[in-house]
Z-matrix of the N, CA and C atoms (Angstrom, degrees):
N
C 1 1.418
C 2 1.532 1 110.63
N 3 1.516 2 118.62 1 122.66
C 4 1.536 3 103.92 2 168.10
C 5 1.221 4 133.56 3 -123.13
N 6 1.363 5 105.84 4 132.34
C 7 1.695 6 126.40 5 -158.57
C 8 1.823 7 96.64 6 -62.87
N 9 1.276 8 93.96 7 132.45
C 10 1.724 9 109.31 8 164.73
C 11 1.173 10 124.82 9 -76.33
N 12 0.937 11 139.39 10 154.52
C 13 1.679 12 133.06 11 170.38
C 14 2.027 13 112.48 12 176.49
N 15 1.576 14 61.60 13 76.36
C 16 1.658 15 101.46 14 178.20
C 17 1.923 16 89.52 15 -86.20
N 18 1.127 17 149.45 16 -55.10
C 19 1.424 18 156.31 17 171.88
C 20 1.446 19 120.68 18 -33.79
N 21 1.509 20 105.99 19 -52.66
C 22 1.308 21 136.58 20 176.10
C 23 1.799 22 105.69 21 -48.12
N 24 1.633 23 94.99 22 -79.34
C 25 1.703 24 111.35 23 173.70
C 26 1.553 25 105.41 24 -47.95
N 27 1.135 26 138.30 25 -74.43
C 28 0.717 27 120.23 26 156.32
C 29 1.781 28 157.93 27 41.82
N 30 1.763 29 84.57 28 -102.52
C 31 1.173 30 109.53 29 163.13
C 32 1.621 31 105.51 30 -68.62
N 33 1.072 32 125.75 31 -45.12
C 34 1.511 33 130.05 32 -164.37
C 35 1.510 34 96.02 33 -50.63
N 36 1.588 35 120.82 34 -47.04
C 37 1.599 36 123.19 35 -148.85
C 38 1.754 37 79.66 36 -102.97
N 39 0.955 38 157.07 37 -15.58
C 40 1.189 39 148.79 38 118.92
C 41 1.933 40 121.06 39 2.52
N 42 0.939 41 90.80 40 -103.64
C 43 1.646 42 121.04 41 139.61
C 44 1.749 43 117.19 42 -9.82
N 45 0.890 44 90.39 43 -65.81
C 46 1.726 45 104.21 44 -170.72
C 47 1.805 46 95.01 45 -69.89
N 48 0.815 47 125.36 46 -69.36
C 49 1.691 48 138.51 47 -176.48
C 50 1.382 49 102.32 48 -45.84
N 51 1.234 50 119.13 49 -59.69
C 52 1.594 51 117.78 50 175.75
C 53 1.933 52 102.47 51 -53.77
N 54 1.041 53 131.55 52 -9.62
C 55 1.273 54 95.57 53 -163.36
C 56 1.536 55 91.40 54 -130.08
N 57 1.554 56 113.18 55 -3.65
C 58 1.384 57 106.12 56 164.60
C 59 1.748 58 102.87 57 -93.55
N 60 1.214 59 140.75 58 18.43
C 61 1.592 60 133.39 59 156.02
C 62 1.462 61 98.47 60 -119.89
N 63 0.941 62 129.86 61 7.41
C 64 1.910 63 133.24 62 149.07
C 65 0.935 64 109.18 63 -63.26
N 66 1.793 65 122.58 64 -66.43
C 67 1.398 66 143.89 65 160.78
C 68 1.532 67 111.34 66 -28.84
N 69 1.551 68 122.62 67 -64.50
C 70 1.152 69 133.82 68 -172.18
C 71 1.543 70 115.69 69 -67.84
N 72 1.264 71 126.20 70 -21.16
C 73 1.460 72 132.43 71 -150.83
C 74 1.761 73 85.45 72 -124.85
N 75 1.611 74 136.58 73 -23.95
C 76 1.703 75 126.40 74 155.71
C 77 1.566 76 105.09 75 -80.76
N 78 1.230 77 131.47 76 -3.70
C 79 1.473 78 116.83 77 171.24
C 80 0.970 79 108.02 78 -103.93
N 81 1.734 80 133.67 79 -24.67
C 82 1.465 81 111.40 80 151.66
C 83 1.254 82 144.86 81 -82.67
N 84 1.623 83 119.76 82 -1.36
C 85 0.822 84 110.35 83 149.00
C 86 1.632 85 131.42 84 -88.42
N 87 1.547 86 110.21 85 -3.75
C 88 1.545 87 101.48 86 165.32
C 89 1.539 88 133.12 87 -90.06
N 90 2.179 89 108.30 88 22.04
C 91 0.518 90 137.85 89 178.20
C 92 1.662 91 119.29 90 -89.75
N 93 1.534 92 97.19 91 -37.29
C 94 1.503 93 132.83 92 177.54
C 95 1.812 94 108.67 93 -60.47
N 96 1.396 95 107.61 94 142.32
C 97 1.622 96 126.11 95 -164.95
C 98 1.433 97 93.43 96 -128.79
N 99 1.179 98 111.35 97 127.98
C 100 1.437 99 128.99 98 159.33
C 101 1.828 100 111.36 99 -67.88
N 102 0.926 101 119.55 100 153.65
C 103 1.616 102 121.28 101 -177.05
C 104 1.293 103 102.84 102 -120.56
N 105 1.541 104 127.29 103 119.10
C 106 1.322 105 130.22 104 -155.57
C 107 1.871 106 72.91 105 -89.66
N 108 1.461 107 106.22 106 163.68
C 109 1.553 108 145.49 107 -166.41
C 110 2.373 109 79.52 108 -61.62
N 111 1.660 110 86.73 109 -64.78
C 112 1.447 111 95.95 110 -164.63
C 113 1.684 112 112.92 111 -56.53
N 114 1.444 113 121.99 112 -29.79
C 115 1.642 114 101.87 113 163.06
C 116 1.240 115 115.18 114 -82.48
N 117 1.709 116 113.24 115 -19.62
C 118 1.632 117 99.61 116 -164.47
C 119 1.890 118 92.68 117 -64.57
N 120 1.321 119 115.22 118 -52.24
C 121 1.594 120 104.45 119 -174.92
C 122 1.511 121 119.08 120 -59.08
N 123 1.829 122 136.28 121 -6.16
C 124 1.012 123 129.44 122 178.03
C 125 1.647 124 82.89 123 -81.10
N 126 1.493 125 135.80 124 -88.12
C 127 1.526 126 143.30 125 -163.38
C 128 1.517 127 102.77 126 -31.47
N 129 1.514 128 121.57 127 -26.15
C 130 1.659 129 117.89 128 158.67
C 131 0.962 130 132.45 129 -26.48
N 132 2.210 131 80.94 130 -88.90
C 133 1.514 132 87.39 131 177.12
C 134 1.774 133 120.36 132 -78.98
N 135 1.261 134 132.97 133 2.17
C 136 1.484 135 134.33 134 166.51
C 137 1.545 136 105.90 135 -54.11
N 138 1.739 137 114.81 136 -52.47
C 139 1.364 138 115.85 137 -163.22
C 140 1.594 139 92.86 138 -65.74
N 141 1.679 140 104.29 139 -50.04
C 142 2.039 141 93.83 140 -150.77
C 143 1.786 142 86.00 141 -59.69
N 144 0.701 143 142.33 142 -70.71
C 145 1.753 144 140.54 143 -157.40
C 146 1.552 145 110.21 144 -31.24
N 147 1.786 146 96.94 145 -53.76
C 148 1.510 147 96.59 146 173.43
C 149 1.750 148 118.35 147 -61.52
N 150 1.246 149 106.36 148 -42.16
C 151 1.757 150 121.87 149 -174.40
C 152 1.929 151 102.30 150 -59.47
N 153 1.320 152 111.40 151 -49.82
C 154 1.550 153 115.75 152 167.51
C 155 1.777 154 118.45 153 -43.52
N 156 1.554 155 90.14 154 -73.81
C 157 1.112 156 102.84 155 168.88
C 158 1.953 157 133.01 156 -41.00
N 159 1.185 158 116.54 157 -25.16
C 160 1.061 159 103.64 158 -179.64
C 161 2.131 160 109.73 159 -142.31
N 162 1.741 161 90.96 160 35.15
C 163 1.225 162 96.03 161 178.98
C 164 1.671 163 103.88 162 -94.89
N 165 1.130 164 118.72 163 138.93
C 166 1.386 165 142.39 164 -158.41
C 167 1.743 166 93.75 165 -78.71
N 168 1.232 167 106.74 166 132.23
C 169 1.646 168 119.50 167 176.87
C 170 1.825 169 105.23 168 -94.08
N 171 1.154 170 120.43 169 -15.00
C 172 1.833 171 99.10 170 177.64
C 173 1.838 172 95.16 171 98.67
N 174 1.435 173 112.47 172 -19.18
C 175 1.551 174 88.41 173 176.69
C 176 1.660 175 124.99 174 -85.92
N 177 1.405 176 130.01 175 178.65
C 178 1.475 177 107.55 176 168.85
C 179 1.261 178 101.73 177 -121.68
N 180 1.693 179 126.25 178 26.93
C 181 1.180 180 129.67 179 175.38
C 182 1.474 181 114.62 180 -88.23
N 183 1.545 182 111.02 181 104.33
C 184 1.653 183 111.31 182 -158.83
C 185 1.638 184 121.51 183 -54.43
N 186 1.607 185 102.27 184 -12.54
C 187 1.727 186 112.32 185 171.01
C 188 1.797 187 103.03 186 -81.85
N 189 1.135 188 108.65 187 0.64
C 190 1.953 189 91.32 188 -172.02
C 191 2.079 190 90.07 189 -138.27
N 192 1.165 191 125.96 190 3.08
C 193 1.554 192 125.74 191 -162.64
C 194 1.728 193 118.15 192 -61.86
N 195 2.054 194 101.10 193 -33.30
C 196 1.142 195 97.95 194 143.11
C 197 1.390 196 110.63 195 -145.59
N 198 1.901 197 106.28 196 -171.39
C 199 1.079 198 109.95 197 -164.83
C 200 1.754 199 119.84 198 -55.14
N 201 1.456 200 122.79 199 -29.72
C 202 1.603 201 140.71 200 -163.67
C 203 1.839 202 86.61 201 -74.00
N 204 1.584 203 115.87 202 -32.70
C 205 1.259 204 116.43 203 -173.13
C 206 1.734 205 121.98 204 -84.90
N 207 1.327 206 98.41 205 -15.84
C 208 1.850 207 117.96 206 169.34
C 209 1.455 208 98.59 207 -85.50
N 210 0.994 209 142.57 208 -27.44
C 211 1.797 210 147.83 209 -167.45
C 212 2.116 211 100.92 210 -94.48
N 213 1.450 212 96.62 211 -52.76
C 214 1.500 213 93.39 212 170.03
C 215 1.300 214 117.31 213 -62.84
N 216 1.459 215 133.13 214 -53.64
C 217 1.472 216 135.28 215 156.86
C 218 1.273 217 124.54 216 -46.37
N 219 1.240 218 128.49 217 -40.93
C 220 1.263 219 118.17 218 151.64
C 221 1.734 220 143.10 219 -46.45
N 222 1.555 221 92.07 220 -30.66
C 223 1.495 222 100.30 221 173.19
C 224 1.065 223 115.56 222 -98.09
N 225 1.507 224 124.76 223 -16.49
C 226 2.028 225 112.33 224 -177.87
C 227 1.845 226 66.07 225 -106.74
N 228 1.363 227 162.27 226 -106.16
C 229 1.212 228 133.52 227 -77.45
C 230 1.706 229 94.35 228 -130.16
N 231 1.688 230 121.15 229 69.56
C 232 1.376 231 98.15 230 -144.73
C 233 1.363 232 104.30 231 -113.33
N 234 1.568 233 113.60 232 37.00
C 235 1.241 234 112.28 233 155.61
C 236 1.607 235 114.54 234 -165.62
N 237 1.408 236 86.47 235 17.50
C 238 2.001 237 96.99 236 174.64
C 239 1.262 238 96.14 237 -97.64
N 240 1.477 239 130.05 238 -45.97
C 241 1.566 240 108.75 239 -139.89
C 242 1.813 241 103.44 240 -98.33
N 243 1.026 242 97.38 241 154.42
C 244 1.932 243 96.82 242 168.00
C 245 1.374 244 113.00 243 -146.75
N 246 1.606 245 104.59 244 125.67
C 247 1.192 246 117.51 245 -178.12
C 248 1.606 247 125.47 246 -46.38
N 249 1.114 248 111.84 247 103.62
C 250 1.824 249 114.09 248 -179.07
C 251 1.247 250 93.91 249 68.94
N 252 1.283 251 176.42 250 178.54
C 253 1.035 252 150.43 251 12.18
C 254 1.776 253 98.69 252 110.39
N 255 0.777 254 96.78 253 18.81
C 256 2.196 255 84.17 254 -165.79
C 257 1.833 256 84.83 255 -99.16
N 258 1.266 257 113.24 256 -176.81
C 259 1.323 258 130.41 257 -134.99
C 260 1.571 259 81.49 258 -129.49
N 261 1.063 260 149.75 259 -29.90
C 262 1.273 261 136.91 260 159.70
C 263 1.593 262 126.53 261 -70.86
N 264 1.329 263 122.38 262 148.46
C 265 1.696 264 120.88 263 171.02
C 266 1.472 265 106.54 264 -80.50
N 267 1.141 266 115.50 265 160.69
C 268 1.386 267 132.20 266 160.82
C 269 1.716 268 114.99 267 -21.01
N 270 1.532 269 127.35 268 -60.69
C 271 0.731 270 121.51 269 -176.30
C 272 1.488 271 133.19 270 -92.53
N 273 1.490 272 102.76 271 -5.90
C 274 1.550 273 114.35 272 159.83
C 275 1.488 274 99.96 273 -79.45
N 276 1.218 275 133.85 274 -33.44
C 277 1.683 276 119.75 275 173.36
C 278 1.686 277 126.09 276 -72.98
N 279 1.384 278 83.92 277 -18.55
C 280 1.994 279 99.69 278 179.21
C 281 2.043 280 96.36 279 -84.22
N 282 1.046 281 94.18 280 -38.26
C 283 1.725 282 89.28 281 173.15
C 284 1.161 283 122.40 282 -53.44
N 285 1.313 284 110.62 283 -54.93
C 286 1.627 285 127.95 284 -175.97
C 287 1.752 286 104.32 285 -65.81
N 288 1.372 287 106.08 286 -72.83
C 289 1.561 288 101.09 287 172.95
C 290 1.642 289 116.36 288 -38.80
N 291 1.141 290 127.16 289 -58.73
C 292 1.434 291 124.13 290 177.88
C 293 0.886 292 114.73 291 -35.79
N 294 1.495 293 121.21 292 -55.60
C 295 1.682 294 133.66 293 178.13
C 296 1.670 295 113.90 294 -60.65
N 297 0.788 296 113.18 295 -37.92
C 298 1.543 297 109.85 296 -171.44
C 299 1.294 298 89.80 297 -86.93
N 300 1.120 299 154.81 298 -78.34
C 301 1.159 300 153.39 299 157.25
C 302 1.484 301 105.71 300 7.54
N 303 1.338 302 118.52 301 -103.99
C 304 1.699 303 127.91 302 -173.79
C 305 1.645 304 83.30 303 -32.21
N 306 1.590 305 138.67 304 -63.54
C 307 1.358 306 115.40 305 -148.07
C 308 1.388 307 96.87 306 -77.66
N 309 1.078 308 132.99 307 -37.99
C 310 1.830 309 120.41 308 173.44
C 311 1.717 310 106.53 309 -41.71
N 312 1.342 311 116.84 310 -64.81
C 313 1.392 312 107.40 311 -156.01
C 314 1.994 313 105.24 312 -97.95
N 315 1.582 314 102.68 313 20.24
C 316 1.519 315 108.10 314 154.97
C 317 1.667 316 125.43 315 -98.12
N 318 1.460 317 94.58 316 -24.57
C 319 1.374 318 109.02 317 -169.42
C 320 1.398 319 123.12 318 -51.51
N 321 1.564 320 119.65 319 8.44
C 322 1.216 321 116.04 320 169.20
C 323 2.100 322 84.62 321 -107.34
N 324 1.201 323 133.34 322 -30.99
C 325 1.568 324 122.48 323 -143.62
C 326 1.865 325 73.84 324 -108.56
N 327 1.368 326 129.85 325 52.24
C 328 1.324 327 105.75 326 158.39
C 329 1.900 328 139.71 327 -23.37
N 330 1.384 329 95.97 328 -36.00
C 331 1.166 330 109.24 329 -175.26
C 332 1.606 331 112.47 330 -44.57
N 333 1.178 332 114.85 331 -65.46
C 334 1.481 333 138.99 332 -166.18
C 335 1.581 334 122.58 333 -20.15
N 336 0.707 335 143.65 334 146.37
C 337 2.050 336 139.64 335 140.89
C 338 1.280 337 111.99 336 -84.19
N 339 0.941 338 118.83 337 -177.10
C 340 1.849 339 122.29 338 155.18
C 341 1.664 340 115.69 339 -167.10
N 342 0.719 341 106.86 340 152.76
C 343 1.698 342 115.74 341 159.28
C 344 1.522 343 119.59 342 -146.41
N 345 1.116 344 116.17 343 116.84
C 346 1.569 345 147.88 344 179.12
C 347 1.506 346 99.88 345 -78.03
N 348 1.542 347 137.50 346 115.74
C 349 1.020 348 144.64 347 -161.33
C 350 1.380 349 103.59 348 -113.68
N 351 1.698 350 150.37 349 145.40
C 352 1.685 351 116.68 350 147.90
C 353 1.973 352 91.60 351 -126.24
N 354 1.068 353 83.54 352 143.84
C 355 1.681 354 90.37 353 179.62
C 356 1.796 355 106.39 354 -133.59
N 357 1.435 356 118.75 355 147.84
C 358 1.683 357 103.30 356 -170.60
C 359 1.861 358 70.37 357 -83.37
N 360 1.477 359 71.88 358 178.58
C 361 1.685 360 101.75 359 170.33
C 362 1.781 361 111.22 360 -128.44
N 363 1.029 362 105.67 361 129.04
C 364 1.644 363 120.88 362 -175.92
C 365 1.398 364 126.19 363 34.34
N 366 1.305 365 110.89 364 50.71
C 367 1.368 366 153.85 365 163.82
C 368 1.535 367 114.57 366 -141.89
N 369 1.088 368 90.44 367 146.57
C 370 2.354 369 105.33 368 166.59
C 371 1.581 370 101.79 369 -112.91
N 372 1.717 371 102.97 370 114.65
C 373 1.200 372 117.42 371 140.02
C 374 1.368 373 128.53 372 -89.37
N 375 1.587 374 100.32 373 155.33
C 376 1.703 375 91.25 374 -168.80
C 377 1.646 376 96.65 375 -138.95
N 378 1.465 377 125.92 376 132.95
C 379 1.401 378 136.34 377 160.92
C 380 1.851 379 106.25 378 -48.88
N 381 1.352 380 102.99 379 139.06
C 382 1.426 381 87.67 380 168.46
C 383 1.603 382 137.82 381 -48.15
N 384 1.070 383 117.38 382 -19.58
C 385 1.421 384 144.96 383 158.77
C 386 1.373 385 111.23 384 -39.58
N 387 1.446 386 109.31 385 -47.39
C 388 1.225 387 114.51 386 -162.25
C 389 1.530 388 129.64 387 114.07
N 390 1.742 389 111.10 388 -4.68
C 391 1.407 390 112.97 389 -160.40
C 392 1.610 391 88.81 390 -91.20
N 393 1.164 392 105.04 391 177.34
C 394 1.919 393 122.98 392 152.13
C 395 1.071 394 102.55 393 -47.73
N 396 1.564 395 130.39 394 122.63
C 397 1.725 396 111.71 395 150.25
C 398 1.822 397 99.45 396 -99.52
N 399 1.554 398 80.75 397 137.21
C 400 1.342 399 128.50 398 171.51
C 401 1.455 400 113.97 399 -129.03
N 402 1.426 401 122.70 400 121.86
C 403 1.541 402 142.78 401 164.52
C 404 1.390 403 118.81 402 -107.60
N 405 1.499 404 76.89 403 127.88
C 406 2.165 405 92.18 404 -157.99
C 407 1.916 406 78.04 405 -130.10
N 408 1.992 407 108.58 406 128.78
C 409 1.430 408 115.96 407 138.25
C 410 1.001 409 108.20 408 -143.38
N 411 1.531 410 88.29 409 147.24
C 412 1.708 411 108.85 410 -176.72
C 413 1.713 412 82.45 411 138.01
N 414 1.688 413 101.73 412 -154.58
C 415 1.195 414 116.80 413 -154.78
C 416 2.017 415 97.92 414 -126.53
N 417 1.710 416 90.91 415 87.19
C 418 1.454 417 116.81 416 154.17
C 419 1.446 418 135.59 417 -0.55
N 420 1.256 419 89.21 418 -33.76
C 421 1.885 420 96.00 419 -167.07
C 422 1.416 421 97.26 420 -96.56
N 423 1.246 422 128.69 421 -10.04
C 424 1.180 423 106.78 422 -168.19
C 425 1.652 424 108.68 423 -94.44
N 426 1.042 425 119.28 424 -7.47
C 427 1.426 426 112.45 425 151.87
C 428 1.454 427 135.27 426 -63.39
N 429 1.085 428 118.38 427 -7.75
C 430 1.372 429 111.83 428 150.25
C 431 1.876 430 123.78 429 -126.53
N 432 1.017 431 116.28 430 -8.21
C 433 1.279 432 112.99 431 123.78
C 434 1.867 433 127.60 432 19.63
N 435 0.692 434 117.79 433 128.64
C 436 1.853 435 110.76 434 165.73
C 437 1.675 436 87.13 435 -141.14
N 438 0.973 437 83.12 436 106.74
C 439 1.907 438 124.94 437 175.04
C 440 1.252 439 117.60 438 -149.12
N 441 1.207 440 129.79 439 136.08
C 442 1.480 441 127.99 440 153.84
C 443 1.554 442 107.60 441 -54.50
N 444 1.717 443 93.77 442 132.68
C 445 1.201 444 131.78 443 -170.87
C 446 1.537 445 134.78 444 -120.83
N 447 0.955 446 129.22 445 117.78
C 448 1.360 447 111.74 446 173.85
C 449 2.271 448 116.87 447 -114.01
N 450 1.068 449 100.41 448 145.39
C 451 1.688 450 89.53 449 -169.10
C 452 1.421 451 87.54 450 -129.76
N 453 1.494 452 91.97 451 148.00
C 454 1.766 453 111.49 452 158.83
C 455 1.501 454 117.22 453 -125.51
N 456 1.179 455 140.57 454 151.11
C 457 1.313 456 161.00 455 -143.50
C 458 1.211 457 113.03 456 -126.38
N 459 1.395 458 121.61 457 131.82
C 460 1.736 459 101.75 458 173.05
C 461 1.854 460 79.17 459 -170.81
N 462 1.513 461 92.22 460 139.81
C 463 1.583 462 109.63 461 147.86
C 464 1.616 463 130.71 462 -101.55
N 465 1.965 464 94.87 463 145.99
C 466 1.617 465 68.69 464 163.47
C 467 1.545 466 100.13 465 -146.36
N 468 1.317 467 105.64 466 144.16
C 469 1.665 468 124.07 467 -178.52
C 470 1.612 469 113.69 468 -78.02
N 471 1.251 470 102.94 469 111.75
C 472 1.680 471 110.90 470 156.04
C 473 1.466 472 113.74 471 -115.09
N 474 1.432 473 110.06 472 141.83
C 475 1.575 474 120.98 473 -174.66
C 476 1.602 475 94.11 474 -109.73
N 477 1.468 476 123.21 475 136.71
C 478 1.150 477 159.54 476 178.98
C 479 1.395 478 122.79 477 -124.53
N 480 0.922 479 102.30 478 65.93
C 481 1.833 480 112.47 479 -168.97
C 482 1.438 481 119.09 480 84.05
N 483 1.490 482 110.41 481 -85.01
C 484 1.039 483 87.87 482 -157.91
C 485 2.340 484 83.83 483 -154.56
N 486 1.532 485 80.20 484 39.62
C 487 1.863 486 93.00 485 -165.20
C 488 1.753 487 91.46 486 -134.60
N 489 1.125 488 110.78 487 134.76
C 490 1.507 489 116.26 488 167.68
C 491 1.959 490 111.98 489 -82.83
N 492 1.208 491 129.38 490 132.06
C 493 1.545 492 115.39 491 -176.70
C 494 1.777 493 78.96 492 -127.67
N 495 1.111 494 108.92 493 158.11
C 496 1.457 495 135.91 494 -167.97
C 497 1.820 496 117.47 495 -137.91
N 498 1.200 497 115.17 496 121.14
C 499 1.300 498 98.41 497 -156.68
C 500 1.665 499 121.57 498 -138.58
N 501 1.529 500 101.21 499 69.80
C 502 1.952 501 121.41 500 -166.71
C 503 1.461 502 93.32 501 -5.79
N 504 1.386 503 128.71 502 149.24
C 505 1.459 504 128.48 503 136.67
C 506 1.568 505 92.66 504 -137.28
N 507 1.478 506 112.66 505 131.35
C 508 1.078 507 142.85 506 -167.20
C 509 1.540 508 102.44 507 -107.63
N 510 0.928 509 140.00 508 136.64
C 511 1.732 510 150.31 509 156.64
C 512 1.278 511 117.66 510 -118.75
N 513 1.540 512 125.48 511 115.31
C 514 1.460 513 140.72 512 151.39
C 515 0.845 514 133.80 513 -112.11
N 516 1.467 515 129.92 514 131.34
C 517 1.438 516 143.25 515 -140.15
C 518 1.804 517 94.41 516 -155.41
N 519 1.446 518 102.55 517 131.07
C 520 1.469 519 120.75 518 -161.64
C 521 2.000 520 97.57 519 -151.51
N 522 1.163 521 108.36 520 151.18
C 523 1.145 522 122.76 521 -170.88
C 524 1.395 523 98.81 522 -79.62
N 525 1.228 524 105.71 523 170.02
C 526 1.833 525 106.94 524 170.00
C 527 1.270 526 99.89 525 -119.89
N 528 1.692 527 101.34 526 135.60
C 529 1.804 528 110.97 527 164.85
C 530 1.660 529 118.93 528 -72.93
């Protein structure tokens, strides 16, 4: 007479499967990295700067198309030019966009400050006055400040004939007391 043991096998390959995705599911997680507090807020503020920087404004005027392009127009043309025909300059529209911007993609981290810096790079600009121009939005004070800080870095290239200009934008982002 011969005994079946269809139950038996079975169970065995039962058995076996559970302990090869046991196996599979402790090697991926001992594969897995915790994100200390202090990079997750550097990869923060890196993304929002980049996400600012190259979020599209709705115009098709190639000096205002995106935001890095309202910040470049603002600093060589920053009170002649106006986007399409609209009633604001370059840098009253780079204000506004910046702002809505940082508050769109803060609006979950209420906490935060910021200041958006633009500085040329290896060139001197000068205010008619005569000073450095430098364009700072956001909230000023917190650059000198001694607060924990986090900064992101970014260039951006405008061509002017036949001259490359280069143009720091700096991002700092600080908690609120």
């Amino acid at each position: 007479m011969k005994v079946k043991r269809k139950a038996q096998t079975s169970m065995i390959l039962l058995i076996l499967v559970i302990i090869i995705f046991a196996a599979l599911a402790i090697f991926l997680f001992s594969l897995a990295e915790t994100v200390s507090p202090r990079d997750y807020m550097n990869m923060y503020t890196h993304n929002l700067l980049l996400s600012i920087l190259r979020a599209d404004t709705g115009s098709h005027d190639p000096e205002c198309k995106y935001v890095s392009d309202l910040i470049s127009c603002s600093f060589f043309l920053p009170s002649t030019y106006q986007c399409s025909g609209l009633d604001a300059t370059c840098q009253e529209l780079a204000q506004s966009k910046i702002d809505y911007y940082i508050s769109k993609y803060a609006d979950m981290q209420q906490s935060f400050r910021y200041l958006l810096t633009v500085t040329p790079k290896s060139f001197i600009a000068r205010t008619p006055e005569g000073e450095a121009l430098k364009i700072e939005f956001g909230d000023s004070s917190l650059m000198d400040e001694k607060v924990q800080k986090w900064s992101a870095n970014e260039l951006i290239q405008r061509v002017s004939g036949m001259t490359e200009y280069y143009l720091a934008v700096n991002l700092l982002i600080s908690v609120k007391e």
